[in-house]
C-alpha positions in Angstrom: 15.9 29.7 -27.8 17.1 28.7 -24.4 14.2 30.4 -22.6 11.7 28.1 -24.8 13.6 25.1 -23.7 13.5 25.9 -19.8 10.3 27.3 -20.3 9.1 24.0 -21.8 10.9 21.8 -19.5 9.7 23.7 -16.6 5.9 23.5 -18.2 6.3 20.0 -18.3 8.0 19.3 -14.6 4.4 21.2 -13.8 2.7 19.1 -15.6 3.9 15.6 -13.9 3.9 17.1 -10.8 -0.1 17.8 -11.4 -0.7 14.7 -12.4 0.8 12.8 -10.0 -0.7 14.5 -7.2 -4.4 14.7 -9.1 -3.4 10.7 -9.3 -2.4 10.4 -5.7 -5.6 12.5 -4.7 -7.8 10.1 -6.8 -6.4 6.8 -5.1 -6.8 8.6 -1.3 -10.7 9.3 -2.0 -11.0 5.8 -3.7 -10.2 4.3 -0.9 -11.8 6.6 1.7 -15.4 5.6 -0.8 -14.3 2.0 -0.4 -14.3 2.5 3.6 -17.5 4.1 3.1 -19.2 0.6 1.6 -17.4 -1.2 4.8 -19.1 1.6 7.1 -22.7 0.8 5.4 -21.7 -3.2 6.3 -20.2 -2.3 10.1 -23.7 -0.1 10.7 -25.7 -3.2 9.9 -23.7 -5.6 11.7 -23.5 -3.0 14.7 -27.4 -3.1 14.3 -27.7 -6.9 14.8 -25.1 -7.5 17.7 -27.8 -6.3 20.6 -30.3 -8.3 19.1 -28.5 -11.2 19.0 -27.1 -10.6 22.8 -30.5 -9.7 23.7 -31.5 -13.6 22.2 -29.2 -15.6 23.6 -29.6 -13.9 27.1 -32.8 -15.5 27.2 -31.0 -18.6 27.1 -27.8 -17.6 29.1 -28.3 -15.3 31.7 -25.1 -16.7 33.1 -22.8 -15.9 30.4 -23.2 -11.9 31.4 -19.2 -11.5 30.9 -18.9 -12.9 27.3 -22.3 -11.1 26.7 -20.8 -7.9 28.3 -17.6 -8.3 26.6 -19.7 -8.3 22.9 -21.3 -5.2 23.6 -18.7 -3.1 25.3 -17.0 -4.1 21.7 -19.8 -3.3 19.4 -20.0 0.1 21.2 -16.5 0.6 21.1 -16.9 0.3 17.5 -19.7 2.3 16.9 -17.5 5.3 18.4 -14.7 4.7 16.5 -13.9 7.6 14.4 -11.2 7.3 11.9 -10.4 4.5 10.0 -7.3 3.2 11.6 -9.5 3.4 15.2 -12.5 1.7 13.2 -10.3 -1.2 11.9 -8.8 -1.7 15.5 -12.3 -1.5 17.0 -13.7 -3.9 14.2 -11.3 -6.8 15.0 -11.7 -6.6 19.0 -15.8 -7.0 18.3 -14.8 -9.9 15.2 -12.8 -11.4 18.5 -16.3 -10.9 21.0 -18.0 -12.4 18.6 -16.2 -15.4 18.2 -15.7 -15.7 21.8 -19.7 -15.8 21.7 -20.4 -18.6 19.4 -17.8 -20.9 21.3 -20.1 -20.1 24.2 -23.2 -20.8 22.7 -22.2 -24.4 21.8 -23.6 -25.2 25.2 -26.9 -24.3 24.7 -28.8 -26.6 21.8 -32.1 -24.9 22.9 -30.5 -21.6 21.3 -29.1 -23.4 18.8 -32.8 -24.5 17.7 -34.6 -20.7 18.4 -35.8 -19.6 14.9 -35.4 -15.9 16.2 -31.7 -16.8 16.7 -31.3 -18.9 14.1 -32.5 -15.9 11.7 -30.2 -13.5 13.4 -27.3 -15.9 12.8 -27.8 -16.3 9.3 -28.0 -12.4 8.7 -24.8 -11.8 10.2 -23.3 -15.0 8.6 -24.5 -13.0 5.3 -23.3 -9.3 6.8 -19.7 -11.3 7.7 -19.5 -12.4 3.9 -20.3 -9.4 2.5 -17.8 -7.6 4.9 -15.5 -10.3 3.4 -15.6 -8.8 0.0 -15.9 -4.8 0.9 -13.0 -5.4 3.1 -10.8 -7.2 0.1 -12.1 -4.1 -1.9 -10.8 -1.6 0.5 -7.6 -3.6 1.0 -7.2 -3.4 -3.3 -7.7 0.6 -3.0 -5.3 0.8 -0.3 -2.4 -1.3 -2.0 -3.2 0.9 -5.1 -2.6 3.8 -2.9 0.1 2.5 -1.1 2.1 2.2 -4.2 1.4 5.0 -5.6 3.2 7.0 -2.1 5.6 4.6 -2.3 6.7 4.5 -6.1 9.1 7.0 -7.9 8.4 9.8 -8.8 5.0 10.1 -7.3 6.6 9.3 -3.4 8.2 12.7 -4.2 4.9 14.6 -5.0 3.6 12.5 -1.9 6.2 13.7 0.4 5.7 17.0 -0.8 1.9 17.5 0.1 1.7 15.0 2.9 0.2 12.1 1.6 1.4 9.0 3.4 1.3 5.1 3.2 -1.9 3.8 4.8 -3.0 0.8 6.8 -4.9 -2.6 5.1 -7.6 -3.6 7.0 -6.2 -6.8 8.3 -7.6 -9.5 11.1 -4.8 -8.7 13.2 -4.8 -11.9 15.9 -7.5 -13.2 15.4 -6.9 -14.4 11.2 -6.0 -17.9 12.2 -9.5 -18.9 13.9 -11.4 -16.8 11.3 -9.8 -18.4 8.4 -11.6 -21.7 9.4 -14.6 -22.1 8.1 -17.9 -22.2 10.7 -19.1 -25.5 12.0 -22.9 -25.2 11.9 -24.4 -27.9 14.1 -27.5 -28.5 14.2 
């Protein structure tokens, strides 16, 4: 009769431990897919950047270092491989870029270009819509995060080498990108 018990006891220690790390496996990929729909935004916005630089040197042929500085960012994104390096990549070329429309405030010929006009509204539209895949991926990360960090499942987590990850966060530059844009016309 003891053997049952031990026997059953030890079935359902199994058991936990299974689901657990089935739960903690689930969470890991949910939030590697949720990455995924930030890579498909990042790939578009990557696309845009060197026609917008291209633009606005038309306009600005004297602004070669902030121009310079936007691409050697958008390319330094673009080789980013893992997620940590693509969030660090992704807020140095959110920085460029803001460091770009402060400079194009000088130029109200730009300003008026329907080309550039166009290509500012698509990646006003691609930002937004990074807004929301990032605040997804954040969800699936705290999801995650709790689940290393909770008990029991930090055991099963320890055990097989899961660990807590990063959010996708602004870093420096979330006080000037939680203003909302001026467009001047």
């Amino acid at each position: 009769m003891t053997w049952i018990i031990i026997i059953a006891v030890l079935l359902i220690v199994v058991l936990i431990v299974i689901a657990k790390y089935n739960t903690l496996v689930r969470l890991r990929n949910n939030r590697e897919n949720a990455f995924a729909d930030i890579d498909v935004q990042l790939k578009q916005r990557h696309d845009l950047v060197p026609q917008l630089v291209e633009t606005v040197k038309g306009y600005a042929a004297h602004e070669k270092e902030t121009l310079d500085r936007v691409i050697q960012a958008r390319n330094g994104a673009m080789a980013a491989r893992s997620i940590d390096d693509k969030i660090a990549a992704e807020n140095t070329l959110t920085s460029a870029l803001a460091g770009l429309k402060v400079t194009l405030e000088a130029y109200p010929d730009l300003k008026a270009n329907q080309n550039f006009l166009q290509l500012q509204e698509e990646i006003a539209d691609l930002e937004n819509k990074l807004s929301s895949v990032r605040r997804f991926f954040n969800s699936a990360t705290r999801e995650y995060n709790n689940a290393v960090e909770t008990f029991p499942s930090n055991l099963i987590a320890g055990m097989f080498g899961f660990r807590k990850e990063v959010m996708f966060d602004l870093g420096d530059t979330r006080a000037t990108l939680e203003e909302a844009p001026q467009i001047k016309f």
